[in-house]
MDAnalysis code that builds the backbone (N, CA, C; Angstrom):
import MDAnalysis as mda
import numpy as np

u = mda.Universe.empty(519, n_residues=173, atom_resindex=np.repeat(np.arange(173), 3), trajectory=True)
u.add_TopologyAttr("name", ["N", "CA", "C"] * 173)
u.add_TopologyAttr("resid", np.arange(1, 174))
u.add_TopologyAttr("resname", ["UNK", "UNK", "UNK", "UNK", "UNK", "UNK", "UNK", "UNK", "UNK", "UNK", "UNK", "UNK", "UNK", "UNK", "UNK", "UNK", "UNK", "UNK", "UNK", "UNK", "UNK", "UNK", "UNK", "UNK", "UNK", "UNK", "UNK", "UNK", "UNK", "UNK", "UNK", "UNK", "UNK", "UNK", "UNK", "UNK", "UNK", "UNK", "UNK", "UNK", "UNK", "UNK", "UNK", "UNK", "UNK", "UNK", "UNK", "UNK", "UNK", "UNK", "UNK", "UNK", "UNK", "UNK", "UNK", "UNK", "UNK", "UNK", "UNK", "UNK", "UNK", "UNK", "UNK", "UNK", "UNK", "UNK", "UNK", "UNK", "UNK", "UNK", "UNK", "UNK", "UNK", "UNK", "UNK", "UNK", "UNK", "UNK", "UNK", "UNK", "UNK", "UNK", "UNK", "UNK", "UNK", "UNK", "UNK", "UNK", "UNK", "UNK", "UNK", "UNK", "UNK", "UNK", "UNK", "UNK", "UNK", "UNK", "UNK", "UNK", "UNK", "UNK", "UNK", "UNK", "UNK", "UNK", "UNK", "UNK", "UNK", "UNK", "UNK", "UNK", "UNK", "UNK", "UNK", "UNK", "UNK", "UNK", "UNK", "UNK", "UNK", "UNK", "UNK", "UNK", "UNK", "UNK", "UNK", "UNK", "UNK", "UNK", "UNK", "UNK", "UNK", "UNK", "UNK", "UNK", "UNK", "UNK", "UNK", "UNK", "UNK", "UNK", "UNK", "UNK", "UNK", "UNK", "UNK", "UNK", "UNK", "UNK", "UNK", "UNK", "UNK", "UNK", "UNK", "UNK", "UNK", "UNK", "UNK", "UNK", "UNK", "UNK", "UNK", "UNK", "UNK", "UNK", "UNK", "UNK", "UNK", "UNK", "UNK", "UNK", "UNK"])
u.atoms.positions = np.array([
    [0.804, -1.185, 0.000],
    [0.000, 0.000, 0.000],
    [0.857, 1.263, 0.000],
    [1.949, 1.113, 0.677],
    [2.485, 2.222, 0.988],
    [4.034, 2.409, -0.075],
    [4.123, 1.133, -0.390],
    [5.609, 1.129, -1.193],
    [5.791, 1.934, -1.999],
    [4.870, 1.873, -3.553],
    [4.905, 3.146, -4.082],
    [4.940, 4.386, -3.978],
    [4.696, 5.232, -3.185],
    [5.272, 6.139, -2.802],
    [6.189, 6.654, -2.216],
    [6.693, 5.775, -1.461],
    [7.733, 5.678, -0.166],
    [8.744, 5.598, -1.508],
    [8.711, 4.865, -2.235],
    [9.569, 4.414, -3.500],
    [10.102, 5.476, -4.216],
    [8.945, 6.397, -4.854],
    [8.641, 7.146, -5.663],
    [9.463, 8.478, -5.008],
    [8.867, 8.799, -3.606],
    [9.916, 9.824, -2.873],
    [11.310, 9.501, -2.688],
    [11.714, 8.420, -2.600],
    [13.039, 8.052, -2.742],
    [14.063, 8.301, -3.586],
    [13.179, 8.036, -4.879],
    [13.553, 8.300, -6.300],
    [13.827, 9.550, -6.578],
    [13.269, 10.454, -5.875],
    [13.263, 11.914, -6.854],
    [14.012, 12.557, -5.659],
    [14.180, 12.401, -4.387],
    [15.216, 12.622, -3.353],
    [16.551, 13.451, -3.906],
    [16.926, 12.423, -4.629],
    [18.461, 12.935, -5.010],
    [18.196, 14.125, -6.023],
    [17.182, 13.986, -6.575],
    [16.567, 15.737, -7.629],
    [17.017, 16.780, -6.926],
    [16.344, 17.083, -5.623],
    [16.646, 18.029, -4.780],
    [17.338, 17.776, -3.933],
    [18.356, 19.168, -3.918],
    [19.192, 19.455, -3.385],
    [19.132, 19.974, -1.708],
    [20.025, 18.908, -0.966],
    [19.270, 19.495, 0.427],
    [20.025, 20.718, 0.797],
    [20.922, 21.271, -0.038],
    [21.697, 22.572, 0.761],
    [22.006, 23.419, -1.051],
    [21.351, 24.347, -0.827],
    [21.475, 25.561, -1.794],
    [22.028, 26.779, -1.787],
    [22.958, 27.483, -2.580],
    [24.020, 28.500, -1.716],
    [23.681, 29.207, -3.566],
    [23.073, 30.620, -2.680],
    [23.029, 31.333, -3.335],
    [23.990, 32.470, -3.321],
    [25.004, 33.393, -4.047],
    [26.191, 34.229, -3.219],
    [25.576, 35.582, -4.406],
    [25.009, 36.640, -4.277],
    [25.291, 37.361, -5.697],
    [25.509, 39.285, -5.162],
    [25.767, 39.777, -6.158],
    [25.649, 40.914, -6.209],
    [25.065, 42.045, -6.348],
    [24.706, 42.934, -5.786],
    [23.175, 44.040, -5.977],
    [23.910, 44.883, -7.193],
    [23.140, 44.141, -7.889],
    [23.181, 45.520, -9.349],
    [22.269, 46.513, -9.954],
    [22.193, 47.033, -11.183],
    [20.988, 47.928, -11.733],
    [19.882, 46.906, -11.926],
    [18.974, 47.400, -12.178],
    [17.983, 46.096, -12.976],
    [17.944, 46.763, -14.714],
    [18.739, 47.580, -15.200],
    [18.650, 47.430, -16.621],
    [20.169, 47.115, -16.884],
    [20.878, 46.055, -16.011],
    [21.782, 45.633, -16.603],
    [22.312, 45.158, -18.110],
    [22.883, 44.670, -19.215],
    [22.574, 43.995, -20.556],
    [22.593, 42.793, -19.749],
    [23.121, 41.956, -19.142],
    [22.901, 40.451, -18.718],
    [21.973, 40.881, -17.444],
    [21.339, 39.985, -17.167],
    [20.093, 39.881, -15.751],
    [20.829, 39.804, -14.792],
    [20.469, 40.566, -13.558],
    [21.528, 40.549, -12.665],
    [20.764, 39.216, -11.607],
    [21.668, 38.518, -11.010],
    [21.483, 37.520, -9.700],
    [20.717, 38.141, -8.786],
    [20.792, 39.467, -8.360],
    [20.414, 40.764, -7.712],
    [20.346, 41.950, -7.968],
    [19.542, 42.340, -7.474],
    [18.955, 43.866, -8.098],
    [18.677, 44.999, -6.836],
    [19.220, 45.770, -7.125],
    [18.593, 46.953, -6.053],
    [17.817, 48.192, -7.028],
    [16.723, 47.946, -6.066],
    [15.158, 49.588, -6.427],
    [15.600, 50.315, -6.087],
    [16.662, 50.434, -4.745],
    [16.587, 51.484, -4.576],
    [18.220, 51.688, -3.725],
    [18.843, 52.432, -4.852],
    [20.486, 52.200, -4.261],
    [20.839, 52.646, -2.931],
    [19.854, 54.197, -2.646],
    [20.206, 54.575, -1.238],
    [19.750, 53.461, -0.242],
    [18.946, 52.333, -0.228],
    [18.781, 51.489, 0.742],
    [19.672, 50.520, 0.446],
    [19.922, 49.874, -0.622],
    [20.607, 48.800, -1.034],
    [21.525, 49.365, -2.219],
    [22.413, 49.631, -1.699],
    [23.629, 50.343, -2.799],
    [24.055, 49.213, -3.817],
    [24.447, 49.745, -4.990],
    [24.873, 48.722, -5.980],
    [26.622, 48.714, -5.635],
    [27.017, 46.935, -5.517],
    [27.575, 46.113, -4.839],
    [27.858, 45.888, -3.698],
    [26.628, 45.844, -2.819],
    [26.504, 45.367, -1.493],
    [25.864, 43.933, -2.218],
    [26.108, 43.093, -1.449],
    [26.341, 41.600, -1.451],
    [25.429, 41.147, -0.510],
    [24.667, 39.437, -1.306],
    [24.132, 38.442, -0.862],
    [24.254, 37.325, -1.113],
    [23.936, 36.434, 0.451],
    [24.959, 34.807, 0.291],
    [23.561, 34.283, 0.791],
    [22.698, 33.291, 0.147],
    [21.146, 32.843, 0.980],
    [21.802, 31.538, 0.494],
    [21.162, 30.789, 1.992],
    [21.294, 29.663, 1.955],
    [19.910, 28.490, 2.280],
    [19.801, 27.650, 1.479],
    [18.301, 27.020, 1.909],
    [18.621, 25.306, 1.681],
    [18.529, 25.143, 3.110],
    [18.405, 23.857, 3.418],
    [17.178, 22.997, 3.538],
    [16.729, 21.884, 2.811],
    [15.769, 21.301, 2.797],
    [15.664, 19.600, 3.123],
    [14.804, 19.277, 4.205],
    [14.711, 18.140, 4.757],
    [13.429, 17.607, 4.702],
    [12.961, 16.131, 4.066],
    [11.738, 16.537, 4.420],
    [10.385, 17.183, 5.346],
    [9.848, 18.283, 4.376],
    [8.609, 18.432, 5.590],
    [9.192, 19.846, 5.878],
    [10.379, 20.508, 5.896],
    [10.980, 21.095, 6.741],
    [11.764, 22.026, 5.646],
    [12.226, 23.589, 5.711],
    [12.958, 23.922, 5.066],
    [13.149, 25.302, 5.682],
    [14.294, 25.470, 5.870],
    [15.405, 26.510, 6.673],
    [16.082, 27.736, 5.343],
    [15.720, 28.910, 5.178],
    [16.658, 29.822, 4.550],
    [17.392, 30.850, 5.456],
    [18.647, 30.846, 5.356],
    [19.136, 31.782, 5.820],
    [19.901, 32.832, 4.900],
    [20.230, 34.482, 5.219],
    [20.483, 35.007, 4.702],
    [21.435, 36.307, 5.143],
    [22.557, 36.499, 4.314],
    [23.788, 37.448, 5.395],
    [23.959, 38.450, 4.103],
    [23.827, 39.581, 4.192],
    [24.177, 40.932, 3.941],
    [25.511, 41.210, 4.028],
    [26.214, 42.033, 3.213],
    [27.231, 43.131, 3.422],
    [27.029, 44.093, 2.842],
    [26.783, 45.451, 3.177],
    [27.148, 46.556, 2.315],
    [25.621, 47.756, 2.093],
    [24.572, 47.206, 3.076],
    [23.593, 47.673, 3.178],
    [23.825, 48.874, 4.044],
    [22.688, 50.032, 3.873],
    [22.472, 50.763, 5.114],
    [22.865, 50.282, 5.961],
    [23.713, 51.036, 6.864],
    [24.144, 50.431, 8.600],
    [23.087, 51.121, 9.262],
    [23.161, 50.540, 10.283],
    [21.532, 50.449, 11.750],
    [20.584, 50.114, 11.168],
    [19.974, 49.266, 10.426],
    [18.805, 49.674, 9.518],
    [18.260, 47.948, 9.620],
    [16.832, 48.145, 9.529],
    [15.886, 46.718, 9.877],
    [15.451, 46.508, 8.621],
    [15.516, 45.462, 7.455],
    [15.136, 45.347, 6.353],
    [14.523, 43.291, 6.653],
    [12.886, 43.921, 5.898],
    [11.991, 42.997, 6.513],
    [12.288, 42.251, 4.707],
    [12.076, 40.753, 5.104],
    [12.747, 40.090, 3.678],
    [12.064, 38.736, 3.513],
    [11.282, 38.631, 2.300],
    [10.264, 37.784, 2.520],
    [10.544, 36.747, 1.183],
    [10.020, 35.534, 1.071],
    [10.473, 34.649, -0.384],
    [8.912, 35.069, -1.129],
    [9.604, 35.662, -2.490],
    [8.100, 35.412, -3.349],
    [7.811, 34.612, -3.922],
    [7.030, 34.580, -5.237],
    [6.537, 33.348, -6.138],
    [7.419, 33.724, -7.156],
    [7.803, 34.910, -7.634],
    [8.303, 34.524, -9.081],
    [9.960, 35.319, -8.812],
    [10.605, 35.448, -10.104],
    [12.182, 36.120, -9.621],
    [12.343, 37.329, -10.004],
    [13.379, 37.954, -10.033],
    [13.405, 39.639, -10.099],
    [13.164, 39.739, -11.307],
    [12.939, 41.359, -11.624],
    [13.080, 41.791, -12.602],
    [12.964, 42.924, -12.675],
    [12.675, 44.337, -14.026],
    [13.558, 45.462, -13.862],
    [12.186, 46.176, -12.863],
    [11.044, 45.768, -12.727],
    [10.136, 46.695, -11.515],
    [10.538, 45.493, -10.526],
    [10.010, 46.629, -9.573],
    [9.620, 45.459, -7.641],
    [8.859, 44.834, -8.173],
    [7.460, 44.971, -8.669],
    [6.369, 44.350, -8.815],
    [6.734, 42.610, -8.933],
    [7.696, 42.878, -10.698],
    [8.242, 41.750, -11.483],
    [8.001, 40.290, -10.341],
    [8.193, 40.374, -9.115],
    [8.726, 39.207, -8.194],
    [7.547, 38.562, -7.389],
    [6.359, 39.152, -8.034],
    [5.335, 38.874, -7.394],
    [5.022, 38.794, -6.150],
    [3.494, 38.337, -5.503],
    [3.441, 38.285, -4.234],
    [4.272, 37.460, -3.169],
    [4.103, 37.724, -1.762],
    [4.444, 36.905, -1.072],
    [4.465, 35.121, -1.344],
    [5.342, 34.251, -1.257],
    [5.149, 32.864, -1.226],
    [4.122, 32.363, -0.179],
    [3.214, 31.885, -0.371],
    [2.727, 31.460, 0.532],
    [2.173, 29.480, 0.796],
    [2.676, 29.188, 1.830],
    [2.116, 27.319, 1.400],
    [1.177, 27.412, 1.342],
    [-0.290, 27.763, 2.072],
    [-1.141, 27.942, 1.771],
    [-1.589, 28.776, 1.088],
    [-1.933, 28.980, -0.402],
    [-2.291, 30.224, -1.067],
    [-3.025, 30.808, -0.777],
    [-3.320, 32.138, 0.202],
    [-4.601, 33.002, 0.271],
    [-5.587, 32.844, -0.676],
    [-6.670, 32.597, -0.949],
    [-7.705, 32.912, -2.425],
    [-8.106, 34.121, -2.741],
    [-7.937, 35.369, -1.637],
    [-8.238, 36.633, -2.106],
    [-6.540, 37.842, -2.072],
    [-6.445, 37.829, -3.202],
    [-4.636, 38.695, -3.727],
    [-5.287, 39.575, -3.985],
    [-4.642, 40.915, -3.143],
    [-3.181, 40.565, -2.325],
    [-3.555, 40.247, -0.904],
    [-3.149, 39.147, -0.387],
    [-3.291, 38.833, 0.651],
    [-2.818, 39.616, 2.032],
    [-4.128, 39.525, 2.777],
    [-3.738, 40.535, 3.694],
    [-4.762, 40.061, 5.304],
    [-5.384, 38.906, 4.765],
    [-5.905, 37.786, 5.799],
    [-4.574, 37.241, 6.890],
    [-4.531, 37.348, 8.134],
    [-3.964, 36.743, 9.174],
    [-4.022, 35.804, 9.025],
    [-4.829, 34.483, 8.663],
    [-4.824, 33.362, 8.707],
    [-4.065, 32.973, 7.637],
    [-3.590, 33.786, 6.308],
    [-2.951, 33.109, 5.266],
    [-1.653, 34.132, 5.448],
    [-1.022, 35.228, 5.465],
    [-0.296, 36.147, 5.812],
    [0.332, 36.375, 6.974],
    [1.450, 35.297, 7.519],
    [1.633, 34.934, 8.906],
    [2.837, 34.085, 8.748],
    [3.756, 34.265, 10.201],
    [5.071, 33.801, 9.537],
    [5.186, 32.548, 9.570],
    [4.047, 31.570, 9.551],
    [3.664, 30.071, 9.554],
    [3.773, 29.636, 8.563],
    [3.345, 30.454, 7.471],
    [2.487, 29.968, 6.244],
    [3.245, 31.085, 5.125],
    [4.092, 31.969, 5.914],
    [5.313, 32.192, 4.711],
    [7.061, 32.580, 5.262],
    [7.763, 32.483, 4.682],
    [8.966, 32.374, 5.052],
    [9.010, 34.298, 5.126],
    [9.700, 34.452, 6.506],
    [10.299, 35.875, 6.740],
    [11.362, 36.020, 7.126],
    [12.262, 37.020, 7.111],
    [13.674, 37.341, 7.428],
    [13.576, 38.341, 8.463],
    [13.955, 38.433, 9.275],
    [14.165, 40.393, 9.454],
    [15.740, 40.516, 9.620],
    [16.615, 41.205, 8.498],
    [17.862, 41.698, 8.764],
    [18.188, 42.942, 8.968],
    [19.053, 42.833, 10.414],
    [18.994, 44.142, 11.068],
    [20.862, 44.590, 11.122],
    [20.656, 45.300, 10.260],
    [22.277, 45.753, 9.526],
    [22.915, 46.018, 10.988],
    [24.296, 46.028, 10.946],
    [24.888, 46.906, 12.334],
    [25.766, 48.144, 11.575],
    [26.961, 48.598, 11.929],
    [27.168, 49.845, 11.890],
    [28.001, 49.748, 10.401],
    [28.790, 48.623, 10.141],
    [29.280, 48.436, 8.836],
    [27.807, 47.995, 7.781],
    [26.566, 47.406, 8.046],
    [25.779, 47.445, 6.830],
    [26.020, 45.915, 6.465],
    [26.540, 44.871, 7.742],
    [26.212, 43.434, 7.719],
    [25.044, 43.212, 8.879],
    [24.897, 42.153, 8.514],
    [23.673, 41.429, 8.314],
    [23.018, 40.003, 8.261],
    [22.729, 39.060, 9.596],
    [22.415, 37.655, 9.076],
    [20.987, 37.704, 9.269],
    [20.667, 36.789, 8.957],
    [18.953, 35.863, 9.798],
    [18.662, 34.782, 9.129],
    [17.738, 33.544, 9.851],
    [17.594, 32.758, 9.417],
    [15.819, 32.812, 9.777],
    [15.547, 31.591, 9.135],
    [13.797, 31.056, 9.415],
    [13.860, 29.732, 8.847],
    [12.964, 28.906, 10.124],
    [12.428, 27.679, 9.623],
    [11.084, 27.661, 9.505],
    [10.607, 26.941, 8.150],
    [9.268, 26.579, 8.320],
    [9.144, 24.835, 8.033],
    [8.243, 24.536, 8.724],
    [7.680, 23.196, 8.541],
    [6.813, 22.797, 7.316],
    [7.420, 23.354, 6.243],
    [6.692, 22.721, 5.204],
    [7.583, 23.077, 3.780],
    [8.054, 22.313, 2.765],
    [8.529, 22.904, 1.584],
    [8.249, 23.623, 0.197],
    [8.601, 23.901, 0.226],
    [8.724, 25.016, -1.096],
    [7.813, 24.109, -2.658],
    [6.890, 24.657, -3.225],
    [6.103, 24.039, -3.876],
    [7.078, 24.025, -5.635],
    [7.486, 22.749, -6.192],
    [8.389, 23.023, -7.249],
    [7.532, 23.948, -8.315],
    [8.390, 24.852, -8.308],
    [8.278, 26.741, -9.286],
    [7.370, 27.062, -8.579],
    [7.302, 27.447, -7.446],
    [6.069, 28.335, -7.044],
    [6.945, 29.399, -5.975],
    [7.966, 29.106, -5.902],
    [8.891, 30.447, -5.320],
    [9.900, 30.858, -6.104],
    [10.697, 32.083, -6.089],
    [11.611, 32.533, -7.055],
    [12.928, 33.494, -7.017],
    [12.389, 34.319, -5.798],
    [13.105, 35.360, -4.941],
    [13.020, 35.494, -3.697],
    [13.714, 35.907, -2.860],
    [13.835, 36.917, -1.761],
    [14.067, 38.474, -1.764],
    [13.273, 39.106, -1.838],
    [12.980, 40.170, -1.634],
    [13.136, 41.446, -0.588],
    [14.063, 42.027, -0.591],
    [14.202, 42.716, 0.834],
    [13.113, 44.080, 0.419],
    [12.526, 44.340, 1.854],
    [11.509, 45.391, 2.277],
    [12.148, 46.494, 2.439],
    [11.821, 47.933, 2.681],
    [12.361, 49.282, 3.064],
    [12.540, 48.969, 4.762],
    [11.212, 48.211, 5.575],
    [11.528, 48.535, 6.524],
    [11.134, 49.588, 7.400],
    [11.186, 50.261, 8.296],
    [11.159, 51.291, 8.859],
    [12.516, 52.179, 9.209],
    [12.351, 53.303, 8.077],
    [13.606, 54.184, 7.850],
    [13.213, 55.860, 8.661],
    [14.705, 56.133, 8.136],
    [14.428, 57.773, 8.037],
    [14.332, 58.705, 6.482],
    [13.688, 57.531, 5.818],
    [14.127, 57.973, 4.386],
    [13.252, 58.025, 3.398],
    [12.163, 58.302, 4.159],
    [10.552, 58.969, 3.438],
    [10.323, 57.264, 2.762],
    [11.080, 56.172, 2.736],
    [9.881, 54.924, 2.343],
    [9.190, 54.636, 3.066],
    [8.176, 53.975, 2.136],
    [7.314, 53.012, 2.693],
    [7.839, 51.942, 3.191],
    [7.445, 51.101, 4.232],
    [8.159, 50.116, 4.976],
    [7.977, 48.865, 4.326],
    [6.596, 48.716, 3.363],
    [6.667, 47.490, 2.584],
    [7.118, 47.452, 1.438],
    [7.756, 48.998, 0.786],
    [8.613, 48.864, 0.042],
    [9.729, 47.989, -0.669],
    [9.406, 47.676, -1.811],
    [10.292, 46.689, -2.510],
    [11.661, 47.508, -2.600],
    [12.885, 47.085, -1.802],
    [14.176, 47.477, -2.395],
    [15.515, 46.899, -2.744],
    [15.243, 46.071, -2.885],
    [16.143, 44.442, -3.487],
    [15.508, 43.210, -3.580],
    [15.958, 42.633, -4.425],
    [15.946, 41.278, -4.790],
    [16.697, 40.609, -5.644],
    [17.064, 39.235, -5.149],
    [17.834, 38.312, -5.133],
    [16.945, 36.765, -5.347],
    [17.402, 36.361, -6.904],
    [16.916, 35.324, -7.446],
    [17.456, 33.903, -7.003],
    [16.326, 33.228, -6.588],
    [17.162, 31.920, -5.650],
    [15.989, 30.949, -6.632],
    [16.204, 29.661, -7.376],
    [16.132, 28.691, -7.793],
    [15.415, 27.623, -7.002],
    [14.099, 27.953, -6.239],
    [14.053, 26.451, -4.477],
    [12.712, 26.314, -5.828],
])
């Protein structure tokens, strides 16, 4: 009863990769080649400040972590995985990832919009403009239904909006 599947997950096991290392660079988004990373907005995320995300996956279970250099120093940048990958608008990266898909977008329901049911970061720069954090969630990443990590404005002194799109960084889960 149970073999076939037990089988079947076995099989495709070695497909995915349980440790993913993403390393790239914040560039323009009208680069001529697509950049790995992109910054909206250079005064928050200057072009070549640097990102290293890492996403470990076990079944059931999947851990991203993520380390900064070169960002605003003192500064709280809220950083969430979307559905699709960068591109030359914020928009491009679509909504939040969510395991459970909200049915009404843009989601803004507590019960689907919650750090249960989507992966969050908060990286809080220190005085050089580094930066780690990690998050686990208990459930994995749906194959192509995530694409980026996305860093937020945050709460600044710098007239953004805090849900402001101002980087992103294309990760492959």
């Amino acid at each position: 009863m149970y073999a076939v599947p037990v089988l079947a997950l076995a099989l495709l096991q070695p497909l995915l990769p349980p440790v993913q290392t993403v390393e790239a660079t914040f560039d323009r988004t009208d680069g001529i080649a697509p950049a790995t990373a992109v910054s909206f907005d250079p005064e928050a995320v200057p072009y070549g400040a640097t990102a290293r995300i890492v996403v470990h996956r076990t079944p059931g279970r999947t851990t991203v972590a993520m380390t900064v250099d070169g960002l605003t120093p003192d500064h709280h940048y809220p950083a969430h995985v979307h559905t699709r990958g960068c591109g030359t608008v914020p928009a491009d990266a679509g909504p939040h990832y969510q395991d459970r898909p909200d049915p009404v977008q843009p989601s803004t329901d507590p019960a689907y919009a919650n750090d249960r049911n989507e992966l969050w970061l908060t990286l809080r720069t220190d005085a050089t403009g580094h930066a780690s954090a990690s998050s686990t969630v208990e459930w994995e990443f749906r194959d192509g239904g995530a694409g980026s990590v996305v860093l937020h404005a945050g709460p600044d002194d710098h007239g953004h909006a805090p849900a402001q799109r101002v980087g992103c960084v294309n990760v492959d889960f």
